[in-house]
N, C-alpha and C positions, 0 to 999 in steps of 0.2 A: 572526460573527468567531470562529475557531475557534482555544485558548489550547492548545499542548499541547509536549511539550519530552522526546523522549529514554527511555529505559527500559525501554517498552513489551513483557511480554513477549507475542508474539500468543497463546501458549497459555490463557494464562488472559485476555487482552482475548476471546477468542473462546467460553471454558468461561462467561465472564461475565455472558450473554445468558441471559434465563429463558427457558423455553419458551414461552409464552407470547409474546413479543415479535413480530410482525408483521416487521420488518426489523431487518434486522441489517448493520449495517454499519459498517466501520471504514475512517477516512481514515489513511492512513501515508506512509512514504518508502518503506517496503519492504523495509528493510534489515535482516530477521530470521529466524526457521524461521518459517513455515507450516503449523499443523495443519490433516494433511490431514484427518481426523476430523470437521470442520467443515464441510460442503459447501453449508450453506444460510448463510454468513456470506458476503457484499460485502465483498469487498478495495479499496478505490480507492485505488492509489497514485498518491501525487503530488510527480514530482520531474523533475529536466531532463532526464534519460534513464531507461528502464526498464533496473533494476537486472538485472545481466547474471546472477543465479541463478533469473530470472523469461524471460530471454531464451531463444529454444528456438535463437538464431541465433549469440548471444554466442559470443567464441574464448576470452574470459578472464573469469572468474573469481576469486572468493576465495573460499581454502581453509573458511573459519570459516562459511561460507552452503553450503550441500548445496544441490543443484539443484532445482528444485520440479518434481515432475508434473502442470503445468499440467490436466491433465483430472479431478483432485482440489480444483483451488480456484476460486474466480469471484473474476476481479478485472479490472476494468478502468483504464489506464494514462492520466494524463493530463500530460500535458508543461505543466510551469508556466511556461513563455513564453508558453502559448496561453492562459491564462488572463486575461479581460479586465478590467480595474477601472475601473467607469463612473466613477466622481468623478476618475480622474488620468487616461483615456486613454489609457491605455498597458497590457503585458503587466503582471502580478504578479512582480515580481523582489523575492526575499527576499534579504537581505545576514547575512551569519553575522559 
């Protein structure tokens, strides 16, 4: 079960990693800059669509997210519909 809420800045979740660490990886929405600087950090967002500053296809945007150079970061996308919850049966749908 994973508790987490808002704030996040990825520069420093990403400088945060010892060296040492084996994996590195961060679950998110997405919804922030991107150091590129960080090339051995796992991005896994996770949200209903992939945020359109990660999209190379997106028409629209927000001003406040700069576009990411997708060949600077490793993240993989995963659509929280498809995500399965054995004890309900059903997708994972979070309510705000």
């Amino acid at each position: 079960h994973i508790i987490g809420r808002g704030g996040t800045s990825f520069y420093r979740m990403a400088h945060s990693f010892t060296n040492e660490a084996d994996n590195k990886i961060v679950i998110t929405d997405g919804y922030d800059t991107f150091p590129t600087d960080c090339p051995d950090v796992l991005w896994v967002v996770i949200n209903f669509e992939l945020p359109a500053h990660l999209n190379p296809n997106a028409t629209s945007r927000w001003s406040w997210l700069p576009k990411v150079d997708l060949s600077k970061i490793n993240f993989i996308f995963i659509d929280e519909e498809e995500i399965y919850v054995p004890d309900k049966g059903k997708s994972l749908l979070l309510k705000k």
